[in-house]
mmCIF file of the N, C-alpha and C atoms, coordinates in Angstrom:
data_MODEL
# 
_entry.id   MODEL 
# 
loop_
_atom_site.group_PDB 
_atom_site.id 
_atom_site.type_symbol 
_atom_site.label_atom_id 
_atom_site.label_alt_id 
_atom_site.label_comp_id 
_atom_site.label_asym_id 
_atom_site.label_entity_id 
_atom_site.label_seq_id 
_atom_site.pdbx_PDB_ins_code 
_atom_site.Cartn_x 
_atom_site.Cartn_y 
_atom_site.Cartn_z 
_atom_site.occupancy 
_atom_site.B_iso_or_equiv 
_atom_site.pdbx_formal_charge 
_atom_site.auth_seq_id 
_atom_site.auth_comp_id 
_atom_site.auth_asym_id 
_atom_site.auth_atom_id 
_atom_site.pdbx_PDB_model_num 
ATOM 1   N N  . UNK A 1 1  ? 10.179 -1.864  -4.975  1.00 0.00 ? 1  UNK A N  1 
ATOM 2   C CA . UNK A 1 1  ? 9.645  -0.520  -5.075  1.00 0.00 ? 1  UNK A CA 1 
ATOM 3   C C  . UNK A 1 1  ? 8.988  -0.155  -3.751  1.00 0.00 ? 1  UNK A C  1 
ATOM 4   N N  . UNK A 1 2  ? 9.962  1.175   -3.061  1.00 0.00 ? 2  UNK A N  1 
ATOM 5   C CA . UNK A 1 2  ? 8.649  1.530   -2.383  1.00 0.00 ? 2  UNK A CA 1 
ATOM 6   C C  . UNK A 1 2  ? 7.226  2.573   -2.777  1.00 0.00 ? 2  UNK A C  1 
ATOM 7   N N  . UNK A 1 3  ? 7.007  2.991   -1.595  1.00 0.00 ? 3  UNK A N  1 
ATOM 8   C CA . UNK A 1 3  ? 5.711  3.783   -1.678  1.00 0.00 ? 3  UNK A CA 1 
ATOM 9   C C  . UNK A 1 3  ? 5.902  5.398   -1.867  1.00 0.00 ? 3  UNK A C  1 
ATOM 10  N N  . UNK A 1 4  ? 5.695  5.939   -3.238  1.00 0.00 ? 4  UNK A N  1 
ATOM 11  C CA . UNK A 1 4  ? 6.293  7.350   -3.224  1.00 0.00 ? 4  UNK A CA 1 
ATOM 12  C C  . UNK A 1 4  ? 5.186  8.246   -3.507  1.00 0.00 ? 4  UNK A C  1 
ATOM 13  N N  . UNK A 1 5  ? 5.067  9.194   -3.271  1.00 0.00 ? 5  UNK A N  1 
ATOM 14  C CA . UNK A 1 5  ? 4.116  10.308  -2.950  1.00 0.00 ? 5  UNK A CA 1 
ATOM 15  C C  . UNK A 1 5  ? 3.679  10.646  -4.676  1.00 0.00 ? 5  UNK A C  1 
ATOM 16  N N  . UNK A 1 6  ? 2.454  10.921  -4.901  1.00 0.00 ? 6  UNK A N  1 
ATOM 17  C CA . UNK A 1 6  ? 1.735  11.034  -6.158  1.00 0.00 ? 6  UNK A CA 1 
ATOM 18  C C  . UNK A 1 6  ? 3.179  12.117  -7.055  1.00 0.00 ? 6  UNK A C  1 
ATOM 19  N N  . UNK A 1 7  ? 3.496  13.321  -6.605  1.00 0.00 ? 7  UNK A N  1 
ATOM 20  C CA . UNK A 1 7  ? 4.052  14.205  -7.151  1.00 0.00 ? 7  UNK A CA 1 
ATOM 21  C C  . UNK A 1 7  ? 5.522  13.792  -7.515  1.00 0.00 ? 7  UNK A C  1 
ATOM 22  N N  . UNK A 1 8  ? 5.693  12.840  -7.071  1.00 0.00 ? 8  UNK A N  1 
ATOM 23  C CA . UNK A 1 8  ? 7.277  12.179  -7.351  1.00 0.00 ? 8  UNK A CA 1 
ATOM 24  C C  . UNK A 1 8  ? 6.991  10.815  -8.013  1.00 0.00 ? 8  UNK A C  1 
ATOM 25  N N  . UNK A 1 9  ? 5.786  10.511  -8.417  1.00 0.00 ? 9  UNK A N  1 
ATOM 26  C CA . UNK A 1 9  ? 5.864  9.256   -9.229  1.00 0.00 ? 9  UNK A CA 1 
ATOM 27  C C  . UNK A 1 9  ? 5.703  9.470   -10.964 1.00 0.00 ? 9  UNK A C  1 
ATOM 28  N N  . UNK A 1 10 ? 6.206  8.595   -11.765 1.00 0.00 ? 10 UNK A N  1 
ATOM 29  C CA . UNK A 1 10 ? 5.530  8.634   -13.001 1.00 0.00 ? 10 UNK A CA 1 
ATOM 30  C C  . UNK A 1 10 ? 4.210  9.073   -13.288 1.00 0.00 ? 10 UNK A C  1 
ATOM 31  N N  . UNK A 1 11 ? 3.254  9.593   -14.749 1.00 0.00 ? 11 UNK A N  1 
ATOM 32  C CA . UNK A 1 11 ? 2.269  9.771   -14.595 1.00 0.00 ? 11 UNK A CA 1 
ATOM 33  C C  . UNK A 1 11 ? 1.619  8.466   -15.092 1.00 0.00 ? 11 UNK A C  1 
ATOM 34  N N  . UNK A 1 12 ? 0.530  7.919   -14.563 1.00 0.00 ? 12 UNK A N  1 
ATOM 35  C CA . UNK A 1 12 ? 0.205  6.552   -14.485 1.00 0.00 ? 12 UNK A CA 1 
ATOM 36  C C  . UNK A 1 12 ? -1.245 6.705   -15.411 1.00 0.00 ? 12 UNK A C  1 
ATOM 37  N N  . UNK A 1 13 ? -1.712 8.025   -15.034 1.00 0.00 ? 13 UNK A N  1 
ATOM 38  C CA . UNK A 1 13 ? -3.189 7.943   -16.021 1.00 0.00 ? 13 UNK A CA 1 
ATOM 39  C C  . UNK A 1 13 ? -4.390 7.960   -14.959 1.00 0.00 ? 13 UNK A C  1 
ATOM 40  N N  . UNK A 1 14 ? -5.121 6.746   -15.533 1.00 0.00 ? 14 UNK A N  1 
ATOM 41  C CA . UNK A 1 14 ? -5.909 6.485   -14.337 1.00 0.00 ? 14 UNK A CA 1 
ATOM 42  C C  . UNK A 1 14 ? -6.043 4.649   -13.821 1.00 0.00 ? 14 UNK A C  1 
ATOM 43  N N  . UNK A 1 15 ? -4.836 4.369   -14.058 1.00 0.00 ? 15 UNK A N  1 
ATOM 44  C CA . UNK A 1 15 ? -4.240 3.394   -13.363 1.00 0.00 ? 15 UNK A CA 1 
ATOM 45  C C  . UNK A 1 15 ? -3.501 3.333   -12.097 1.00 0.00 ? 15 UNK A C  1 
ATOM 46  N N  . UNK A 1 16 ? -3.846 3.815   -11.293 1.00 0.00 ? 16 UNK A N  1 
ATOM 47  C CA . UNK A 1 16 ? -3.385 3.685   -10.090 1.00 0.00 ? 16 UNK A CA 1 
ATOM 48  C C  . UNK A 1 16 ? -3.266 2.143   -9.259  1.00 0.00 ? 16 UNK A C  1 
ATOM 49  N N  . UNK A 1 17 ? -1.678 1.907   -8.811  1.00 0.00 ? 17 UNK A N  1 
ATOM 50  C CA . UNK A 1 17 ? -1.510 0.735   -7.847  1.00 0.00 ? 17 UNK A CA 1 
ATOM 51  C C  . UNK A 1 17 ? -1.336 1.124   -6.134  1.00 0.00 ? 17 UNK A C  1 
ATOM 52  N N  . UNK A 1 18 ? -1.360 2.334   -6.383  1.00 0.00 ? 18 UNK A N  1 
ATOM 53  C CA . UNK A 1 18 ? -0.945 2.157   -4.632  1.00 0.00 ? 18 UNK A CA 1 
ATOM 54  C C  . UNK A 1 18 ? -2.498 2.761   -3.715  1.00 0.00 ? 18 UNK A C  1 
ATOM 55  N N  . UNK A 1 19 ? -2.558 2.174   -2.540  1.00 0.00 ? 19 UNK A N  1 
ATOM 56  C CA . UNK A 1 19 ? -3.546 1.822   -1.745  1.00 0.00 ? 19 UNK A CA 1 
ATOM 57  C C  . UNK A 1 19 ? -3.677 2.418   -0.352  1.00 0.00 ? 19 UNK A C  1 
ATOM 58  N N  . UNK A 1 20 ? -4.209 3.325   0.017   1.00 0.00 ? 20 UNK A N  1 
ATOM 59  C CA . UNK A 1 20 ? -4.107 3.666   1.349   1.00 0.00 ? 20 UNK A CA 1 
ATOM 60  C C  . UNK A 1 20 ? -5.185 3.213   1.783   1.00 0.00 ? 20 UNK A C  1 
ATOM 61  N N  . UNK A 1 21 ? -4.504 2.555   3.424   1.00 0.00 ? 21 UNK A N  1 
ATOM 62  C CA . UNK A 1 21 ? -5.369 1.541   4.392   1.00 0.00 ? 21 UNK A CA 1 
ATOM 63  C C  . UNK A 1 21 ? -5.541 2.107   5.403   1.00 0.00 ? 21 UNK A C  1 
ATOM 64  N N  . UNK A 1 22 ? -7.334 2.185   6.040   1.00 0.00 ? 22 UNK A N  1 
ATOM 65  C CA . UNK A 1 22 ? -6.862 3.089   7.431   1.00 0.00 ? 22 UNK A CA 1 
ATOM 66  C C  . UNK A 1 22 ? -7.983 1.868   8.028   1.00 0.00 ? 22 UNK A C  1 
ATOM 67  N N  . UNK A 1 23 ? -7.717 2.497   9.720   1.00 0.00 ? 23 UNK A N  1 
ATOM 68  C CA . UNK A 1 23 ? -8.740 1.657   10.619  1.00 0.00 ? 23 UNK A CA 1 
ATOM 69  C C  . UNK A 1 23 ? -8.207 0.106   10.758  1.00 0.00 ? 23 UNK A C  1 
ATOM 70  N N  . UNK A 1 24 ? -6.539 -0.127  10.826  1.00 0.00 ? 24 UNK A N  1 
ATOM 71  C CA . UNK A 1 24 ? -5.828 -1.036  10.959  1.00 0.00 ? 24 UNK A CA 1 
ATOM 72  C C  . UNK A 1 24 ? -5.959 -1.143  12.507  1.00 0.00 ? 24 UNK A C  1 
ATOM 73  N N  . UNK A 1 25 ? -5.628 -2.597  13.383  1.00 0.00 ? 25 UNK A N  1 
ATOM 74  C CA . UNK A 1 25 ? -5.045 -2.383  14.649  1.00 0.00 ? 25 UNK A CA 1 
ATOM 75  C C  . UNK A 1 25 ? -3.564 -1.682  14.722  1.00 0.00 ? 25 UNK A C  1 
ATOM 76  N N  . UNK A 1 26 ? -3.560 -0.863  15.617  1.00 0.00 ? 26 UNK A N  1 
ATOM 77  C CA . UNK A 1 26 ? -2.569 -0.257  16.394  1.00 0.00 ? 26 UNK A CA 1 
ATOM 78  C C  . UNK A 1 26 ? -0.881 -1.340  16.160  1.00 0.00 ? 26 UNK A C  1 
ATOM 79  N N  . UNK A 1 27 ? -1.163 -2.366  16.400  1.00 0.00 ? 27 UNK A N  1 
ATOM 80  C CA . UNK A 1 27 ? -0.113 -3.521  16.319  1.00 0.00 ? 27 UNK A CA 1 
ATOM 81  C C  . UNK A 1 27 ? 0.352  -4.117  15.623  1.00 0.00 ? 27 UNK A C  1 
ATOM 82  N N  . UNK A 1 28 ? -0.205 -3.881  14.103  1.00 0.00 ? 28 UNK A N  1 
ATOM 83  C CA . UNK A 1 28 ? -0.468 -4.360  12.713  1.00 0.00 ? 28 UNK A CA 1 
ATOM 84  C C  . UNK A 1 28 ? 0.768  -4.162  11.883  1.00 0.00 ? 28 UNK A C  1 
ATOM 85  N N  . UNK A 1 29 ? 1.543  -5.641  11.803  1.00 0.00 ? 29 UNK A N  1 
ATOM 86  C CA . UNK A 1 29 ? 2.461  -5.290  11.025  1.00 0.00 ? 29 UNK A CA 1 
ATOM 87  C C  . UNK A 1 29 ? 2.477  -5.526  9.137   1.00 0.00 ? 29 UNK A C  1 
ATOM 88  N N  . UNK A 1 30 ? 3.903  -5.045  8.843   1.00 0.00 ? 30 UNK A N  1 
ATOM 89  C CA . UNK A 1 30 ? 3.650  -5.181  7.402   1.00 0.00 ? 30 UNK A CA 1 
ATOM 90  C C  . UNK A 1 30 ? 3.235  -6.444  6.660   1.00 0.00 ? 30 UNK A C  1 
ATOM 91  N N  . UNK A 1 31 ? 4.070  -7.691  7.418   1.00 0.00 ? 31 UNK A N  1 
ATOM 92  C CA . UNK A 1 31 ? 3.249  -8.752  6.650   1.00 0.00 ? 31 UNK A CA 1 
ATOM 93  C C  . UNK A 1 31 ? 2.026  -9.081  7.015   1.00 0.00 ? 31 UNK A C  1 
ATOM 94  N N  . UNK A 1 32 ? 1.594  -8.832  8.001   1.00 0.00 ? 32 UNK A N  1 
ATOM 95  C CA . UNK A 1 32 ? -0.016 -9.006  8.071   1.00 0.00 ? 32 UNK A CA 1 
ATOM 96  C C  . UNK A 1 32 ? -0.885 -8.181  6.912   1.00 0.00 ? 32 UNK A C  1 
ATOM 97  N N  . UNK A 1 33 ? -0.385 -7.232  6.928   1.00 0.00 ? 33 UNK A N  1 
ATOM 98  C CA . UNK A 1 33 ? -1.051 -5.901  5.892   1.00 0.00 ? 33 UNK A CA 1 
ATOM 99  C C  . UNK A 1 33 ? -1.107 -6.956  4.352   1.00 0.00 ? 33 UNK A C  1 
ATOM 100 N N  . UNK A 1 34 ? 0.408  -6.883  4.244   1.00 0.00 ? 34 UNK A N  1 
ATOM 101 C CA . UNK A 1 34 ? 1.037  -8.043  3.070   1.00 0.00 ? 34 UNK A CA 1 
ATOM 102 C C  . UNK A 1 34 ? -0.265 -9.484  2.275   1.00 0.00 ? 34 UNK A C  1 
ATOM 103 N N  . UNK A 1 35 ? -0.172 -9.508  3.783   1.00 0.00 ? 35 UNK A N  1 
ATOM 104 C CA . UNK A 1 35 ? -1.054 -11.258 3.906   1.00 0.00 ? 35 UNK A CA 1 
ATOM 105 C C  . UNK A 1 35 ? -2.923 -10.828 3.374   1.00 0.00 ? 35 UNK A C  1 
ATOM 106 N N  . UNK A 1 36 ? -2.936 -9.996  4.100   1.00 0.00 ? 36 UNK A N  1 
ATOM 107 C CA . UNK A 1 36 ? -4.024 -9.820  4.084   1.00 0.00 ? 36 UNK A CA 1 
ATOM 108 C C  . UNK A 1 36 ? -5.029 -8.774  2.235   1.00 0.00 ? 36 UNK A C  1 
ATOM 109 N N  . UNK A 1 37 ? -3.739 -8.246  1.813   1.00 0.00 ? 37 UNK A N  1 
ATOM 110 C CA . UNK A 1 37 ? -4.441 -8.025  -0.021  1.00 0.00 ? 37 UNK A CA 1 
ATOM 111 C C  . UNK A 1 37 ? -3.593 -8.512  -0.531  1.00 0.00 ? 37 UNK A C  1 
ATOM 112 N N  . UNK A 1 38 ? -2.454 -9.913  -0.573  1.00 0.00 ? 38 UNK A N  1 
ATOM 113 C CA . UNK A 1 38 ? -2.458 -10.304 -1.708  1.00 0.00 ? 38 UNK A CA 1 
ATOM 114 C C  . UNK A 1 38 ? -3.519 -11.291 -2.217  1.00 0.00 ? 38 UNK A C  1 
ATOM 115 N N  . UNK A 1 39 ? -4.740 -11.669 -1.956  1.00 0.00 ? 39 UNK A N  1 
ATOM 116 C CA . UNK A 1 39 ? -6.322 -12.101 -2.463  1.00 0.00 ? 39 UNK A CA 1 
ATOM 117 C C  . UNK A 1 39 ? -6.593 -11.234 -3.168  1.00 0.00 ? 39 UNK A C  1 
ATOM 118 N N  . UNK A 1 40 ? -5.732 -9.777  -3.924  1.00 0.00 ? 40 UNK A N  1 
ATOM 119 C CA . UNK A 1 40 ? -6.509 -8.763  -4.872  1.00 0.00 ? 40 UNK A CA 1 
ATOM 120 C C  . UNK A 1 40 ? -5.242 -8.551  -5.606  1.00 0.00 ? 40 UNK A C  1 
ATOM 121 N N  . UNK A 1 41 ? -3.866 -9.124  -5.576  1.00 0.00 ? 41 UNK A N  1 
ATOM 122 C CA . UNK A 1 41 ? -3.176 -9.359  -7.031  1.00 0.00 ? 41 UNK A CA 1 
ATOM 123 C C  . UNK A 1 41 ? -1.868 -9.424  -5.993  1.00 0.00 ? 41 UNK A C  1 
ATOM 124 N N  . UNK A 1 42 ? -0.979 -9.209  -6.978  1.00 0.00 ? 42 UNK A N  1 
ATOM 125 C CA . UNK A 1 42 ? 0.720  -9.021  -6.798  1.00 0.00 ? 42 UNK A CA 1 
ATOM 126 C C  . UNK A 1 42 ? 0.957  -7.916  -6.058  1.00 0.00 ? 42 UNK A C  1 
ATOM 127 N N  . UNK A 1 43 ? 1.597  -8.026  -4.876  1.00 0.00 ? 43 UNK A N  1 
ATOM 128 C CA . UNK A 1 43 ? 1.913  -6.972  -4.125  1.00 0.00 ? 43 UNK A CA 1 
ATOM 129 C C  . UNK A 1 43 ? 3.194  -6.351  -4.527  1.00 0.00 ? 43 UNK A C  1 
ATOM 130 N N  . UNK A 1 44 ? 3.746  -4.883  -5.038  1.00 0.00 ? 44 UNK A N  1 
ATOM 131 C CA . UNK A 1 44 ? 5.115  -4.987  -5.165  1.00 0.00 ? 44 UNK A CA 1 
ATOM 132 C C  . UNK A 1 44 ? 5.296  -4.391  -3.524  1.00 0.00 ? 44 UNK A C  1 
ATOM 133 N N  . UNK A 1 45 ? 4.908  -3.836  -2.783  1.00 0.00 ? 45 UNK A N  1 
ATOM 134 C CA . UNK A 1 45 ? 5.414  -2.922  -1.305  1.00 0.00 ? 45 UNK A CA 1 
ATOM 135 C C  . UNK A 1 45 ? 4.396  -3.075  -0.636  1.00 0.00 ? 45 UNK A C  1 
ATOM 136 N N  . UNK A 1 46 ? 4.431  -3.383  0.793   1.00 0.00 ? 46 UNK A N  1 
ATOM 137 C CA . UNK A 1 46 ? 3.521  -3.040  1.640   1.00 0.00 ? 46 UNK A CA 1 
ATOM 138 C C  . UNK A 1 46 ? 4.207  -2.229  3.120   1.00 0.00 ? 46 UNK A C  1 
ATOM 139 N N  . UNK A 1 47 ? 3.726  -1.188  3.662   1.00 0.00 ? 47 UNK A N  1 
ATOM 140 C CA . UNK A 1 47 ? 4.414  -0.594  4.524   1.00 0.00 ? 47 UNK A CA 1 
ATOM 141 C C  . UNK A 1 47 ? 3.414  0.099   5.561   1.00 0.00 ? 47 UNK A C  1 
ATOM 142 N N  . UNK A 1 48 ? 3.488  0.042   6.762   1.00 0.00 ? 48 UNK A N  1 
ATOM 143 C CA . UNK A 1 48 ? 2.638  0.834   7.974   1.00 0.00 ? 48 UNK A CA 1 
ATOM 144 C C  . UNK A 1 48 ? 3.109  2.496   7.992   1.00 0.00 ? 48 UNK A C  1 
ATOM 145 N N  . UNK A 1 49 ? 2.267  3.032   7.749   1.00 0.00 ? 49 UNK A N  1 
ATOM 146 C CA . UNK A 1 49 ? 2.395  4.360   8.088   1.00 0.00 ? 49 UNK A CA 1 
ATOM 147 C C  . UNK A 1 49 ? 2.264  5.140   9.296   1.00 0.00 ? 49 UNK A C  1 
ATOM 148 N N  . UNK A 1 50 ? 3.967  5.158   9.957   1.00 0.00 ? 50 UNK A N  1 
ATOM 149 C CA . UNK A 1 50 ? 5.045  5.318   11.623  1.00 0.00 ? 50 UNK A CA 1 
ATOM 150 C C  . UNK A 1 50 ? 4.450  6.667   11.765  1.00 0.00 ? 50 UNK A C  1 
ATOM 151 N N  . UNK A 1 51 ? 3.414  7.898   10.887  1.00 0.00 ? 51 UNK A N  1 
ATOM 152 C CA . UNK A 1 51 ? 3.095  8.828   11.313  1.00 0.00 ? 51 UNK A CA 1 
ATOM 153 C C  . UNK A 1 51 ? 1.826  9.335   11.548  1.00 0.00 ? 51 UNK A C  1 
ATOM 154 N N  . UNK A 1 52 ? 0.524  7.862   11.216  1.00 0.00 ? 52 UNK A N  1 
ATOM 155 C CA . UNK A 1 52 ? -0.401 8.082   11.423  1.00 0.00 ? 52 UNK A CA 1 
ATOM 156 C C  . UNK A 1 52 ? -0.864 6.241   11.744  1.00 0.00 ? 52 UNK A C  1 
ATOM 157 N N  . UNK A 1 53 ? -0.576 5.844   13.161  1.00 0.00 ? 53 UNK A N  1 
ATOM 158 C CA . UNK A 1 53 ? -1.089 4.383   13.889  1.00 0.00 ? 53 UNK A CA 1 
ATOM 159 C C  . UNK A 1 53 ? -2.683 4.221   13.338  1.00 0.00 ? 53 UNK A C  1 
ATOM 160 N N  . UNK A 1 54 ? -2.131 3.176   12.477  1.00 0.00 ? 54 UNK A N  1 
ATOM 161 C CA . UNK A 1 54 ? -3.781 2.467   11.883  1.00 0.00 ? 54 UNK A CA 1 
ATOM 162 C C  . UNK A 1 54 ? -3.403 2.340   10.465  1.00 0.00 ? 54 UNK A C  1 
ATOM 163 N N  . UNK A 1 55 ? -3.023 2.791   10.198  1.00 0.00 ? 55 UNK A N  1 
ATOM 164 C CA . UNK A 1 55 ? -3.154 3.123   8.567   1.00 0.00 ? 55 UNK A CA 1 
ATOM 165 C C  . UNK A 1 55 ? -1.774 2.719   7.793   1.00 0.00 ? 55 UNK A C  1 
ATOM 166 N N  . UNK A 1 56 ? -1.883 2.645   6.719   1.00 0.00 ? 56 UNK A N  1 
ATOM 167 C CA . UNK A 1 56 ? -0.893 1.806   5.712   1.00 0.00 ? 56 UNK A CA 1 
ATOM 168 C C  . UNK A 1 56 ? -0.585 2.080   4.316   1.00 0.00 ? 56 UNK A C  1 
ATOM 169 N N  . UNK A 1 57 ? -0.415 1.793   3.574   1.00 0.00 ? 57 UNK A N  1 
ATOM 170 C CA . UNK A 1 57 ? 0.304  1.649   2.102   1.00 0.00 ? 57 UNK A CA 1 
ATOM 171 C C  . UNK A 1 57 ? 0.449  -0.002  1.464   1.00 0.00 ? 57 UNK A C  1 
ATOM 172 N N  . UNK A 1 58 ? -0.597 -0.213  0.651   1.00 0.00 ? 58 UNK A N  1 
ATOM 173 C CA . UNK A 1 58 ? 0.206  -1.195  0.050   1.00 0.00 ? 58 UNK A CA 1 
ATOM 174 C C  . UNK A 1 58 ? 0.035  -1.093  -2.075  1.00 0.00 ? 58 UNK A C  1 
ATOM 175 N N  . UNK A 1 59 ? 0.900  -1.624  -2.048  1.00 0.00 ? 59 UNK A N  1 
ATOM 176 C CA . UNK A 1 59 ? 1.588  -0.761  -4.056  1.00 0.00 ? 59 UNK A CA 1 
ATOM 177 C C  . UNK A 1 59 ? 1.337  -2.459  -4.310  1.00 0.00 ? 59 UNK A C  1 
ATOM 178 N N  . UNK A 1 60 ? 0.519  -2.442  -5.856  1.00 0.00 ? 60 UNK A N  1 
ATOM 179 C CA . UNK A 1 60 ? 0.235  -3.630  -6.599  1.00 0.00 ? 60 UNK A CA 1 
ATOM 180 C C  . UNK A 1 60 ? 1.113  -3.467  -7.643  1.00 0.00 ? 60 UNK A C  1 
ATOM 181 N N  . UNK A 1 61 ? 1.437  -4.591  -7.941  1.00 0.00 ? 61 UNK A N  1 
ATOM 182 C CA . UNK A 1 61 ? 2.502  -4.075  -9.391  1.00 0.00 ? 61 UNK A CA 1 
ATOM 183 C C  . UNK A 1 61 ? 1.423  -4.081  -10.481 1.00 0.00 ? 61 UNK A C  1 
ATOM 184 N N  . UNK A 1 62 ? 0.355  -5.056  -10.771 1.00 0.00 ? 62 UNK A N  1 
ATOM 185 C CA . UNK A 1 62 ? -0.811 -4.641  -11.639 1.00 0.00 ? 62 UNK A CA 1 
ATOM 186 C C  . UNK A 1 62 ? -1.790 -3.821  -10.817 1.00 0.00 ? 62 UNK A C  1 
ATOM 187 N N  . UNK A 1 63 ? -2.679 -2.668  -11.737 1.00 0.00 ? 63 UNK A N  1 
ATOM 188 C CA . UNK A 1 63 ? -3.381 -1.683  -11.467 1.00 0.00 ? 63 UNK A CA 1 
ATOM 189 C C  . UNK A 1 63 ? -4.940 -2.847  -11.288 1.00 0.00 ? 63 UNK A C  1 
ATOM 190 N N  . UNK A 1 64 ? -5.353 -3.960  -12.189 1.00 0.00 ? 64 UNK A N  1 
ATOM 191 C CA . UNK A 1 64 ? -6.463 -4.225  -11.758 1.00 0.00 ? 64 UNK A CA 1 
ATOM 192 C C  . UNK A 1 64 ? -6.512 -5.562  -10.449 1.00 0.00 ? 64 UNK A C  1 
# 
């Protein structure tokens, strides 16, 4: 699964899995991102966001 915009996803409630990350290094790739929250569950996607340097996406397949 990737990372899809609130208005194109299922309605989830107030269970939300996906995660926006900012104040990343500039150089920061996805498995670092990856590496660095699976210590807070099952990752299903993790991805750098190519339109704003720093910042990220990563989607849990469980909400807690």
């Amino acid at each position: 699964m990737i990372f899809a915009k609130k208005e194109e996803r299922d309605p989830q409630g107030e269970k939300y899995t996906n995660l926006f990350v900012q104040n990343l290094p500039t150089d920061f790739t996805e498995d670092q991102l990856k590496a660095i929250f699976t210590e807070f569950g099952e990752i299903d996607s993790a991805s750098m966001n190519h339109h704003k340097q720093g910042s990220g996406f990563v989607s849990f397949k469980e909400h807690s």
